[in-house]
Each structure stands twice: as C-alpha cells, then as structure tokens.
Backbone and ligand atoms as CSV (ligand in chain L), in Angstrom:
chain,resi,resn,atom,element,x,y,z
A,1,UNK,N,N,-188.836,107.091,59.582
A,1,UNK,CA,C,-187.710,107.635,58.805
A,1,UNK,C,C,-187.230,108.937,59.428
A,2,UNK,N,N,-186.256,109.249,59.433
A,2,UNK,CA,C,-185.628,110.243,60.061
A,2,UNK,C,C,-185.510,111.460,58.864
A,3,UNK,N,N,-185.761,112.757,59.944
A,3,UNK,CA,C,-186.725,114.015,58.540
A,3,UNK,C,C,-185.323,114.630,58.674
A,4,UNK,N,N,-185.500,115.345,57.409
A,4,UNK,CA,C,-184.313,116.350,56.711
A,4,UNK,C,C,-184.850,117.530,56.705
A,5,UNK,N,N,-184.528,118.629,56.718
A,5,UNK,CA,C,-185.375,120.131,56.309
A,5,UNK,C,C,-184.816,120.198,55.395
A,6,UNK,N,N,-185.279,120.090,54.224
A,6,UNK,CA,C,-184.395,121.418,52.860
A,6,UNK,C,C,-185.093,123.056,52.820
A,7,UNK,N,N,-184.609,123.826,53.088
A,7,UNK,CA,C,-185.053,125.332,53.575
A,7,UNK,C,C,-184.280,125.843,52.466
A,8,UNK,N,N,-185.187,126.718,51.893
A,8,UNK,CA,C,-184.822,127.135,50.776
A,8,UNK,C,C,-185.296,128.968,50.825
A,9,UNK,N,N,-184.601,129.821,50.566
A,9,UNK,CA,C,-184.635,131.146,51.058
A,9,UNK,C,C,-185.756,132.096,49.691
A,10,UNK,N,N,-185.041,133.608,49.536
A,10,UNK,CA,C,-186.008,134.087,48.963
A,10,UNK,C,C,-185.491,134.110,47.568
A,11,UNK,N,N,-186.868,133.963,46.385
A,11,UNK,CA,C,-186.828,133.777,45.127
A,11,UNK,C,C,-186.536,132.802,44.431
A,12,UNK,N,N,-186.159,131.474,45.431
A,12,UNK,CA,C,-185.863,130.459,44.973
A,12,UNK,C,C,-187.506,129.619,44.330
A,13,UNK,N,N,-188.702,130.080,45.091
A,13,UNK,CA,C,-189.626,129.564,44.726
A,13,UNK,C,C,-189.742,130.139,42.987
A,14,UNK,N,N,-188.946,130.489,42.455
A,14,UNK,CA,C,-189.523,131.156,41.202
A,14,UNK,C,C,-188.390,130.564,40.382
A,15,UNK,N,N,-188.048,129.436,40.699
A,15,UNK,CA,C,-186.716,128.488,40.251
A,15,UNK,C,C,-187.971,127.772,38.860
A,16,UNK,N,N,-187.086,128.042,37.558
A,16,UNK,CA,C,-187.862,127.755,36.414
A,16,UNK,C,C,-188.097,128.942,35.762
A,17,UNK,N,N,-188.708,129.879,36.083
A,17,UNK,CA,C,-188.744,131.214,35.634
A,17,UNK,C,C,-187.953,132.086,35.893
A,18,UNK,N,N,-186.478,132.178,36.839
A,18,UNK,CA,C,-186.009,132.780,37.050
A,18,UNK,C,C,-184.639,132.819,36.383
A,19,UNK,N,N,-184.232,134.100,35.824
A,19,UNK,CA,C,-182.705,133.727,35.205
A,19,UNK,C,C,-182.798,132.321,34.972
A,20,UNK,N,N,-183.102,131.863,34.148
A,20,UNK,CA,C,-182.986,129.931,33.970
A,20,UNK,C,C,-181.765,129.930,33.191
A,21,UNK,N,N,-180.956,130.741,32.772
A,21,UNK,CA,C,-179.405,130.906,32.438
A,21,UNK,C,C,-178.462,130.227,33.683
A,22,UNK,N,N,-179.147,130.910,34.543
A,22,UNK,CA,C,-178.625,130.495,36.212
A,22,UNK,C,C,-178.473,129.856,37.015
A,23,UNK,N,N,-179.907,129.755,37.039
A,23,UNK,CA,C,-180.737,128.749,37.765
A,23,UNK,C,C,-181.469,127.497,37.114
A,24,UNK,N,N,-181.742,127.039,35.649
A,24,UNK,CA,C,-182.103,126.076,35.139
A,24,UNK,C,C,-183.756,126.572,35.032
A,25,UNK,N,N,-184.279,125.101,34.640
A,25,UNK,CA,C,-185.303,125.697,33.766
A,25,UNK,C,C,-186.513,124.920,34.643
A,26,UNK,N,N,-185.740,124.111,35.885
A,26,UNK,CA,C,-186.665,123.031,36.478
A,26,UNK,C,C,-187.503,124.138,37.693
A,27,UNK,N,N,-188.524,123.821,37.841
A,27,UNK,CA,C,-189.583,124.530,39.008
A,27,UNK,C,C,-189.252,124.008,39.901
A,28,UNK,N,N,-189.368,125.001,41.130
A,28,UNK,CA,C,-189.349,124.532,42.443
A,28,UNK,C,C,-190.248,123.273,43.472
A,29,UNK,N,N,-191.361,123.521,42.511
A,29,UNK,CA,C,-192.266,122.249,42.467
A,29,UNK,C,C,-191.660,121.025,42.248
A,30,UNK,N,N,-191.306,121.249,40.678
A,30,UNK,CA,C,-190.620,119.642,40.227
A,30,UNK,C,C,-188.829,119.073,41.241
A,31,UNK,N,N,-188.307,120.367,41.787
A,31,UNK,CA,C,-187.581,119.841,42.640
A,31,UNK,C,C,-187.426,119.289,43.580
A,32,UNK,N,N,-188.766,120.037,44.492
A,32,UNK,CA,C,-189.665,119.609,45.638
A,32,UNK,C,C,-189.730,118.363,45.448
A,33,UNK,N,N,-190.717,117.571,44.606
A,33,UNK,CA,C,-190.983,116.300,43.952
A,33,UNK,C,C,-189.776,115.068,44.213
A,34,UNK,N,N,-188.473,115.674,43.836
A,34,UNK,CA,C,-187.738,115.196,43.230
A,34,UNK,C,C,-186.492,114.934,44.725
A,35,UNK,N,N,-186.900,116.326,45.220
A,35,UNK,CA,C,-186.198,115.579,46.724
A,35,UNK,C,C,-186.591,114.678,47.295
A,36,UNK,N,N,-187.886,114.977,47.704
A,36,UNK,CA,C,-188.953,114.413,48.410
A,36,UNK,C,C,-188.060,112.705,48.058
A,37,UNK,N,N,-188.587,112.137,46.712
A,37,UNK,CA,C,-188.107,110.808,45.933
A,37,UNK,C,C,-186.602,110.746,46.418
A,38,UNK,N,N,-185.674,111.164,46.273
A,38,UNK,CA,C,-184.556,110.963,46.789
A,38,UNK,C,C,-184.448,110.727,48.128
A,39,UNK,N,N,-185.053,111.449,48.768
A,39,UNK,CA,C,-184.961,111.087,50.165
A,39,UNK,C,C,-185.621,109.952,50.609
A,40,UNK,N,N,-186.379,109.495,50.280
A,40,UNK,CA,C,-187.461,108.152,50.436
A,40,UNK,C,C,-186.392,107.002,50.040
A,41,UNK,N,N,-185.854,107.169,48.675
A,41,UNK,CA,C,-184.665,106.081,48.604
A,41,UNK,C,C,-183.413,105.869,49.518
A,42,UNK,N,N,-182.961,107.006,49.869
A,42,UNK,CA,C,-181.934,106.927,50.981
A,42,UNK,C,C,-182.769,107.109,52.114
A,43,UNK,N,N,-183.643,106.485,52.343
A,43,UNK,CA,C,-184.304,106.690,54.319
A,43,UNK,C,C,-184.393,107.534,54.505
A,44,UNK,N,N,-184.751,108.570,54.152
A,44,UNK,CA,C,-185.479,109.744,54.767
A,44,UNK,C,C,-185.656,110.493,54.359
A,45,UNK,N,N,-186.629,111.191,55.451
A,45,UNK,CA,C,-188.127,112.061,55.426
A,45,UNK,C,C,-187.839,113.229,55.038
A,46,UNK,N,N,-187.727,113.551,53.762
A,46,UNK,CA,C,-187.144,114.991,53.210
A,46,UNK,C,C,-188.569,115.967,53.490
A,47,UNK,N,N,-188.706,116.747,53.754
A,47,UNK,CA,C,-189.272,118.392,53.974
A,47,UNK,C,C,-188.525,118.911,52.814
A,48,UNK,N,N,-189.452,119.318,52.132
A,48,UNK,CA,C,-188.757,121.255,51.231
A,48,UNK,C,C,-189.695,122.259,51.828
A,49,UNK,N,N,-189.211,123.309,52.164
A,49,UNK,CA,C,-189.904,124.442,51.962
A,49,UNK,C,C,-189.094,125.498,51.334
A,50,UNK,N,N,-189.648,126.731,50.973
A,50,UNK,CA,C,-189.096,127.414,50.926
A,50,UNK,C,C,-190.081,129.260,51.066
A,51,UNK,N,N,-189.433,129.820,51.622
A,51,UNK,CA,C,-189.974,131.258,51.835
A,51,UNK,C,C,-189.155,132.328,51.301
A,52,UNK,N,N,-190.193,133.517,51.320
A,52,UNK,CA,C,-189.402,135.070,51.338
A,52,UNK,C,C,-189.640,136.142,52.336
A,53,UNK,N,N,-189.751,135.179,53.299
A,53,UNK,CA,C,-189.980,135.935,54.571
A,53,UNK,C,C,-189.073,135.517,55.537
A,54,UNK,N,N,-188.127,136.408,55.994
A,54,UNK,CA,C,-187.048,136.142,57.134
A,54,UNK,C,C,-187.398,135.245,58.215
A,55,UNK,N,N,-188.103,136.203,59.033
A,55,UNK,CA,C,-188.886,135.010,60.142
A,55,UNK,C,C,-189.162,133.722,60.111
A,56,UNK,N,N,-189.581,134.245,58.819
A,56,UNK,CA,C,-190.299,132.449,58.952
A,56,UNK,C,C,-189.312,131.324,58.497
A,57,UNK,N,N,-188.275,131.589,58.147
A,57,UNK,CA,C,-186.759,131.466,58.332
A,57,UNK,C,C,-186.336,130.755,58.908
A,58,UNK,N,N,-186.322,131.496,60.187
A,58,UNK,CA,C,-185.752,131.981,61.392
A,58,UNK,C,C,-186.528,130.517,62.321
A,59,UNK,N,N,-188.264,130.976,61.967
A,59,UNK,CA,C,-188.740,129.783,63.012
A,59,UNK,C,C,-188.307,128.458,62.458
A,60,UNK,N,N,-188.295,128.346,61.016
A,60,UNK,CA,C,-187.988,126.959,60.396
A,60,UNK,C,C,-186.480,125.543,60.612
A,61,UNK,N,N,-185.655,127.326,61.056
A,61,UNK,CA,C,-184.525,126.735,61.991
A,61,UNK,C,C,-184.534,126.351,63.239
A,62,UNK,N,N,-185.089,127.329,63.894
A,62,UNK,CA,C,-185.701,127.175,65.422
A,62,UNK,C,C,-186.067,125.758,65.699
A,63,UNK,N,N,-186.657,125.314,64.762
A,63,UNK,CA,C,-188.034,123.755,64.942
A,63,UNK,C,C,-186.836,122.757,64.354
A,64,UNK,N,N,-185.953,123.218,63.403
A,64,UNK,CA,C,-184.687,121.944,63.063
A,64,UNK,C,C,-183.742,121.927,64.536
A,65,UNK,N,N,-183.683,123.039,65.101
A,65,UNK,CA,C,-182.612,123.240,66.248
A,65,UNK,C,C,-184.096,122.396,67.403
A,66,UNK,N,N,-184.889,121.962,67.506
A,66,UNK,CA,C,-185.063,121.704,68.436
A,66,UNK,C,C,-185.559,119.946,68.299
A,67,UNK,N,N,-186.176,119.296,66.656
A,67,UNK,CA,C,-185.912,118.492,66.739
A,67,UNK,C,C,-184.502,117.792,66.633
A,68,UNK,N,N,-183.623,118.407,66.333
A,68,UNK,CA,C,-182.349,118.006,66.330
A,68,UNK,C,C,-182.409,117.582,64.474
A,69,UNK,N,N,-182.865,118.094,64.032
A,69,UNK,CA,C,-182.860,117.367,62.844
A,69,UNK,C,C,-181.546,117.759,61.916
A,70,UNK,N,N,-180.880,117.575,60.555
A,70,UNK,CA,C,-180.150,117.827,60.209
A,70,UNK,C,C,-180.909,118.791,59.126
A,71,UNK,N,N,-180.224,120.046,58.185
A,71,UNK,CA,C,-180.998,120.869,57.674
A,71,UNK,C,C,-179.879,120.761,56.709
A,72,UNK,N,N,-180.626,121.058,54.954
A,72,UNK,CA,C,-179.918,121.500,53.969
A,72,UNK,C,C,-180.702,122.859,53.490
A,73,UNK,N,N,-179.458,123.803,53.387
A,73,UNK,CA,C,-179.875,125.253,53.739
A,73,UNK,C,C,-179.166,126.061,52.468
A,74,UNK,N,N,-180.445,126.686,51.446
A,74,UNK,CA,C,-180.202,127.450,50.453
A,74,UNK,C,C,-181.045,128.629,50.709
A,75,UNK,N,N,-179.807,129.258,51.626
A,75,UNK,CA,C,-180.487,130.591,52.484
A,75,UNK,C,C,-180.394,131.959,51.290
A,76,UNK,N,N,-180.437,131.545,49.918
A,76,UNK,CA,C,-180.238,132.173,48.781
A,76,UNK,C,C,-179.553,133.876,49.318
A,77,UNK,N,N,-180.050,135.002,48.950
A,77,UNK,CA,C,-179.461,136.382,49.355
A,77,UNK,C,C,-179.495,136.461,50.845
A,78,UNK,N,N,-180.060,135.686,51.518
A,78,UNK,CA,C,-179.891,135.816,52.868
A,78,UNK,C,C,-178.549,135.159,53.318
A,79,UNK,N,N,-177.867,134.395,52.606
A,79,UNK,CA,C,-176.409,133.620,52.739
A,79,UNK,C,C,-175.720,134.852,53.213
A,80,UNK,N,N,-175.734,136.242,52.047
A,80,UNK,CA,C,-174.509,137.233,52.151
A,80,UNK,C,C,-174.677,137.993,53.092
A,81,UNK,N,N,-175.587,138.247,53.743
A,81,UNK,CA,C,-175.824,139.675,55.058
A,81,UNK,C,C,-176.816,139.371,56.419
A,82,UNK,N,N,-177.979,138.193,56.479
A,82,UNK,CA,C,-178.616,138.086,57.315
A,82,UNK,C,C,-177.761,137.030,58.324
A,83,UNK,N,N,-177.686,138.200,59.212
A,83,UNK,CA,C,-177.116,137.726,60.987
A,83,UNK,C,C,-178.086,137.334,61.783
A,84,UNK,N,N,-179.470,137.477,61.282
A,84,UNK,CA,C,-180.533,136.406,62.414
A,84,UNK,C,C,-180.745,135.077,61.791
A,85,UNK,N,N,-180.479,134.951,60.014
A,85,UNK,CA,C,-180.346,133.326,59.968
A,85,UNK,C,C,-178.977,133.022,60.314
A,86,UNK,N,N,-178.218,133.749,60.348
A,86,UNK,CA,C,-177.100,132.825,60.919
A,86,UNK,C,C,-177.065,132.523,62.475
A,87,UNK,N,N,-177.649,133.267,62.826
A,87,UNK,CA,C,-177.715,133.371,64.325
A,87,UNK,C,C,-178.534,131.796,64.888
A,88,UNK,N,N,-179.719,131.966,63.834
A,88,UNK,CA,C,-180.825,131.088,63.681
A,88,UNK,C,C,-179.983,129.207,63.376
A,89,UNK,N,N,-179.388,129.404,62.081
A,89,UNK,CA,C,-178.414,128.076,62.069
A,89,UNK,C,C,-177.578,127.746,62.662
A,90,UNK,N,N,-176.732,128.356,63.437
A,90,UNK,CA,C,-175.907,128.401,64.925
A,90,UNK,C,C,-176.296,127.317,65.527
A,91,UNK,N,N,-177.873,127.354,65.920
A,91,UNK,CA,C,-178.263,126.648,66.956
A,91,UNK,C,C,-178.547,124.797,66.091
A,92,UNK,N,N,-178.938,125.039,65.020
A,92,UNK,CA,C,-178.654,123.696,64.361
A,92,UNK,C,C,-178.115,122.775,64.468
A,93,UNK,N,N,-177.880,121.397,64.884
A,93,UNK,CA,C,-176.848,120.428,65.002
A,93,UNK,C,C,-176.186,120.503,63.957
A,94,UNK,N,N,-176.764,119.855,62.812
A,94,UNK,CA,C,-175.941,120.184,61.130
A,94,UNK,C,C,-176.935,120.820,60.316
A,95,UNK,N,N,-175.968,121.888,59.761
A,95,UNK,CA,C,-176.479,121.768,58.208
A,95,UNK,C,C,-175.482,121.900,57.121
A,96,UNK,N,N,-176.027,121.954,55.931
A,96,UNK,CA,C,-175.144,121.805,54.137
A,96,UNK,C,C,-175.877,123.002,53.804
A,97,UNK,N,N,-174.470,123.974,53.576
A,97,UNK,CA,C,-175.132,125.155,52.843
A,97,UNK,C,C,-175.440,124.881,51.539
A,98,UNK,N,N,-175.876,125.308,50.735
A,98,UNK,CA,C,-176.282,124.623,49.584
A,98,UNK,C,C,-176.075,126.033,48.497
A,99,UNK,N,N,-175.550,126.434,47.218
A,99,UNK,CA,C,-176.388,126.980,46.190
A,99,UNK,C,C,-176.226,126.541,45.010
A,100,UNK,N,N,-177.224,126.910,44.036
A,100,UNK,CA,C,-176.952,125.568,42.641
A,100,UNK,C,C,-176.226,126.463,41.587
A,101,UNK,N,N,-175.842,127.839,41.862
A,101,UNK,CA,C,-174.908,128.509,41.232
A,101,UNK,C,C,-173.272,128.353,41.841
A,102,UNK,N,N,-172.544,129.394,41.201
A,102,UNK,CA,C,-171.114,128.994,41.747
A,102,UNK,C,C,-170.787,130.304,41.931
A,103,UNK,N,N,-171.288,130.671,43.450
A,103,UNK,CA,C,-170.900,131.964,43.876
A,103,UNK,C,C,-169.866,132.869,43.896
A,104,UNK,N,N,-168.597,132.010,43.388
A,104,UNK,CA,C,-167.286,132.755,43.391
A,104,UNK,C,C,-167.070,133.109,42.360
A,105,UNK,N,N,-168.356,132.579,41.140
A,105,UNK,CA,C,-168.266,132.786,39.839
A,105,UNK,C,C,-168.695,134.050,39.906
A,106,UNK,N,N,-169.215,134.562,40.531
A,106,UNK,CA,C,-170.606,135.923,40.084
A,106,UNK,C,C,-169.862,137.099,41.263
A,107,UNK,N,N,-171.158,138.535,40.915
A,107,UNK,CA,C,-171.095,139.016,41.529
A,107,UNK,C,C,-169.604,138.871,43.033
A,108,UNK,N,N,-168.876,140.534,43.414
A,108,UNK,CA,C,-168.091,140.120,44.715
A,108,UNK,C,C,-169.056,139.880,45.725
A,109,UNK,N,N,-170.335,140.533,46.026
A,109,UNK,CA,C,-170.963,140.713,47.125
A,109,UNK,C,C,-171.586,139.269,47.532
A,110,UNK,N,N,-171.635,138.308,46.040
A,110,UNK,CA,C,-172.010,136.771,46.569
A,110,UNK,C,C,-170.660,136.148,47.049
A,111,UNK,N,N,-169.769,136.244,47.336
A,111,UNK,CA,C,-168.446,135.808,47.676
A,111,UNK,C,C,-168.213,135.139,48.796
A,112,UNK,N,N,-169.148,136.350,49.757
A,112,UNK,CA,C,-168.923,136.293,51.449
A,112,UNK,C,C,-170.367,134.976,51.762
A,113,UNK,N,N,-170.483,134.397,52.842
A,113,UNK,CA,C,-171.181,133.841,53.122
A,113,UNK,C,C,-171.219,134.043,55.050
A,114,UNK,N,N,-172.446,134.364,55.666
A,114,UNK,CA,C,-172.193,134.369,56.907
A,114,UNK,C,C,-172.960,133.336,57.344
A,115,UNK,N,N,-172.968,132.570,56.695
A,115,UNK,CA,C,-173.099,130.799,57.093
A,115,UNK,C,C,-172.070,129.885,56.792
A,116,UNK,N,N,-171.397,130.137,56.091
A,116,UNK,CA,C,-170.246,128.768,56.064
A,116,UNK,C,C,-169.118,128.305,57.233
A,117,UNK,N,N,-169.018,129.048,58.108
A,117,UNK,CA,C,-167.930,128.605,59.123
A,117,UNK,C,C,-168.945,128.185,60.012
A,118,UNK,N,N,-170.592,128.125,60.164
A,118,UNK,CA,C,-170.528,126.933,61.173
A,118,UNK,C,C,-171.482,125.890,60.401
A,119,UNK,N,N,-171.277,125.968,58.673
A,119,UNK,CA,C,-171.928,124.543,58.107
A,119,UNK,C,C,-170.994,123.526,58.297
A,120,UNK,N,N,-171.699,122.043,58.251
A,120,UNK,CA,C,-170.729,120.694,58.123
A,120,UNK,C,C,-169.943,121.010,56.615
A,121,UNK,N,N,-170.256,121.478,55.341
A,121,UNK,CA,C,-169.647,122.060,54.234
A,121,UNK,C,C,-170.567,122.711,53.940
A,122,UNK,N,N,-170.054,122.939,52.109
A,122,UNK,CA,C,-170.807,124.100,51.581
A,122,UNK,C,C,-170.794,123.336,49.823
A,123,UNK,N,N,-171.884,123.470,49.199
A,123,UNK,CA,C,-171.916,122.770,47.966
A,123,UNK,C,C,-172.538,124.391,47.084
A,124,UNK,N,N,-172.065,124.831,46.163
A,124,UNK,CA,C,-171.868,126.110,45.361
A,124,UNK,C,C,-171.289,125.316,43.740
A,125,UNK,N,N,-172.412,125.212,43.007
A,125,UNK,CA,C,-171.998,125.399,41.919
A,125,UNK,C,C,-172.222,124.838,40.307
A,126,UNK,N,N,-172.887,123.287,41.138
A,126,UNK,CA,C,-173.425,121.823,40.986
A,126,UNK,C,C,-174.910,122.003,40.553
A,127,UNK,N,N,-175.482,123.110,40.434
A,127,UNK,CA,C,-176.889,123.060,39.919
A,127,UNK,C,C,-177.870,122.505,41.032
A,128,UNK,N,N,-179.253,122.048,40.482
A,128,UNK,CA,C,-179.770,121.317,41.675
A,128,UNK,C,C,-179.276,119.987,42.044
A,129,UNK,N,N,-178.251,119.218,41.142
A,129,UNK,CA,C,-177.878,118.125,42.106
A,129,UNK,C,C,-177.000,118.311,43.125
A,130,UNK,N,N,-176.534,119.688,43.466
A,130,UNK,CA,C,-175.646,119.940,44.932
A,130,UNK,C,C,-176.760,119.460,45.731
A,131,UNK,N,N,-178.249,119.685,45.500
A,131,UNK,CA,C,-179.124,119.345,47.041
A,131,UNK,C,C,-179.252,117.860,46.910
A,132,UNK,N,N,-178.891,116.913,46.000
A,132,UNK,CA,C,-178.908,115.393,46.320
A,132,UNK,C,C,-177.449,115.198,46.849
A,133,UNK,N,N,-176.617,115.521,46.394
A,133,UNK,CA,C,-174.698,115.533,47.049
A,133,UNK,C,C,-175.407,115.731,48.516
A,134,UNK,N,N,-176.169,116.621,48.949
A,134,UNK,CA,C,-176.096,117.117,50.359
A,134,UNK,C,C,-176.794,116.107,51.120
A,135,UNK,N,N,-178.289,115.153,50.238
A,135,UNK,CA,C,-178.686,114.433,50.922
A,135,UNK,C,C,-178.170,113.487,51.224
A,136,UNK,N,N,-177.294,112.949,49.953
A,136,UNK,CA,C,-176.016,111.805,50.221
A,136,UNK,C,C,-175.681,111.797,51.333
A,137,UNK,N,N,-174.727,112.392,51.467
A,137,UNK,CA,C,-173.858,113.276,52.556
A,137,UNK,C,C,-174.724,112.716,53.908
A,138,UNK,N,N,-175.939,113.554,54.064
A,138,UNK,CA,C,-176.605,113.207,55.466
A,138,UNK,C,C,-176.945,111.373,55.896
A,139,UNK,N,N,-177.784,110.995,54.675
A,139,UNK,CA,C,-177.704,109.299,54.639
A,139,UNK,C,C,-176.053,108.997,55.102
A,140,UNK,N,N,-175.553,108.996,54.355
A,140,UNK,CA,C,-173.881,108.385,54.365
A,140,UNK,C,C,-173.868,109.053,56.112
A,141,UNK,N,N,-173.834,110.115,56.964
A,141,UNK,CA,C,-173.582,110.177,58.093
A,141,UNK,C,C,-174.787,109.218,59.203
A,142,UNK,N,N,-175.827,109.571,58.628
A,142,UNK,CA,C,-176.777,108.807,59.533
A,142,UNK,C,C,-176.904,106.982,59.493
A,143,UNK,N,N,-176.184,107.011,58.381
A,143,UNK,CA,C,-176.592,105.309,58.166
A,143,UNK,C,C,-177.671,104.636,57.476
A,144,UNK,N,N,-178.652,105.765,56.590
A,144,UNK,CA,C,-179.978,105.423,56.249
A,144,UNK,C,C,-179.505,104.777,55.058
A,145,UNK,N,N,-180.298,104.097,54.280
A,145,UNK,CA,C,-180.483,104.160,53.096
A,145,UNK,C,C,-179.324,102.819,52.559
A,146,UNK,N,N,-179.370,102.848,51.207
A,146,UNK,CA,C,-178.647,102.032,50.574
A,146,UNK,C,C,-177.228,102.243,50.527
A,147,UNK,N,N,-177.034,103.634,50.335
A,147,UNK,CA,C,-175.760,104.434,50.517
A,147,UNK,C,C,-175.326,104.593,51.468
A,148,UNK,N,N,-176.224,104.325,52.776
A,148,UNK,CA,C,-175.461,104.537,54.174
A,148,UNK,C,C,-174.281,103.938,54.552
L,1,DQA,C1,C,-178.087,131.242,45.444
L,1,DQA,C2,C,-176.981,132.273,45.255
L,1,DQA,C3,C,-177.317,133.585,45.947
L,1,DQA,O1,O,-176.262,134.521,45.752
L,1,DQA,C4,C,-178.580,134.166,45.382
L,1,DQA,O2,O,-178.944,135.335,46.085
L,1,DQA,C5,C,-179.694,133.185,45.329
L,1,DQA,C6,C,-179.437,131.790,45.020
L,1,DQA,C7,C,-177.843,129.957,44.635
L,1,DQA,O3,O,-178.509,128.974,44.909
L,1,DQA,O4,O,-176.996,129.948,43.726
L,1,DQA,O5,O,-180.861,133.569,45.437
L,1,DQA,O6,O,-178.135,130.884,46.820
C-alpha cells in the first residue's frame, strides 16, 4: 500500500482537551485510530504523527521529500511564521495543508499561512473531517482505493 504522512504540528497532540470549543472533544489518539481506518479503506498506508518539536518536523518532511511520499500537513502555529517547515515542505512532492478550525475566522495573525502557495490546496475549517477530504483527495489522485 502506498504510505501517506499525516504530520501534525505543536499542541495538536492535546486535541480533546484543548479549547474543545475549537478543536472538538475527539483525542488525538482516537483520530490517529480513525485515520489510520480510513486510509486502509482507500489503499493506503496512513502514518499520523504528530510533535512539538520543530526539527523533528523538519526531519519528518525530509523522509516524505525523499520517499516521495505525499504528506497531509497540520503544521498548526508553525503554518503562520516557521520558514524552516516551509522550507522543509518545499522539497515535498505533495502536500494538503490541513486545519480543523477556520483560520480566517479567528485571530489576524492566523490569516497568513507560509505554506499555502506551494500546497496542492488547503482545507481550513471542516473540523477533523478536512483530514479525510485530504485523504480522499490523495486516493482519488493516486488511484487507490474504492474512490480512486
Ligand atoms: C490549527 C490552526 C492554527 O492557527 C493553530 O495554531 C493550531 C491549529 C488548526 O488546525 O485549526 O494549532 O492549525
């Protein structure tokens, strides 16, 4: 099966306890879970991770930029100001920026994104089913799955 990265940035691991006004009430665990299953139905090998450490970021792109893999990327506060993950997703074949809020809703400083001009799109707004829209999306390009 052909692997997906879902890379998920900082504080997202605290998805369930966090602002759940915001962010919902589901754990990052049970989403994990829940990609994982989605991706198995549409052909492929979903990966979640997620960190709060830049670097490790940074290498997680590095290893998508070198298997060529396609990446769905909820580079959470690192979306608005970090120039080494963007630097880092640059080298990416594809990715789907992803956030499950609606950034144009909030805050100006979430507005800007220095990842969206070189994502395939950008899904903002949709909760956690923007990260199944995104896996769609990759099946439907690759050909996997039932939906391909
Ligand atoms: C987020 C939006 C970002 O502005 C914020 O810093 C996050 C999560 C989202 O998924 O809505 O941590 O990327």
């Amino acid at each position: 099966m052909t692997t997906v990265l879902v890379l998920n940035g900082p504080n997202l691991g605290r998805l369930g306890t966090r602002e759940p006004d915001v962010y919902g009430h589901t754990t990052f665990a049970d989403l994990s879970e829940h990609l994982v299953d989605t991706g198995r139905s549409l052909g492929l090998d979903v990966q979640v991770r997620q960190t709060d450490h830049e670097g490790e970021m940074v290498g997680w792109l590095h290893e998508a930029a070198d298997l060529g893999c396609w990446v769905v990327l909820n580079a959470a506060a690192w979306t608005h100001y970090s120039i080494a993950v963007a630097d880092a997703a640059a080298q990416v074949a594809h990715y789907i920026e992803v956030h499950i809020s609606n950034v144009y809703a909030r805050e100006p400083f979430r507005h800007h994104s220095v990842l969206s001009a070189k994502a395939v799109g950008v899904i903002a707004g949709l909760g956690l089913g923007g990260y199944d829209l995104a896996l769609a999306h990759v099946a439907a390009e690759l050909g996997t799955g039932a939906t391909g």
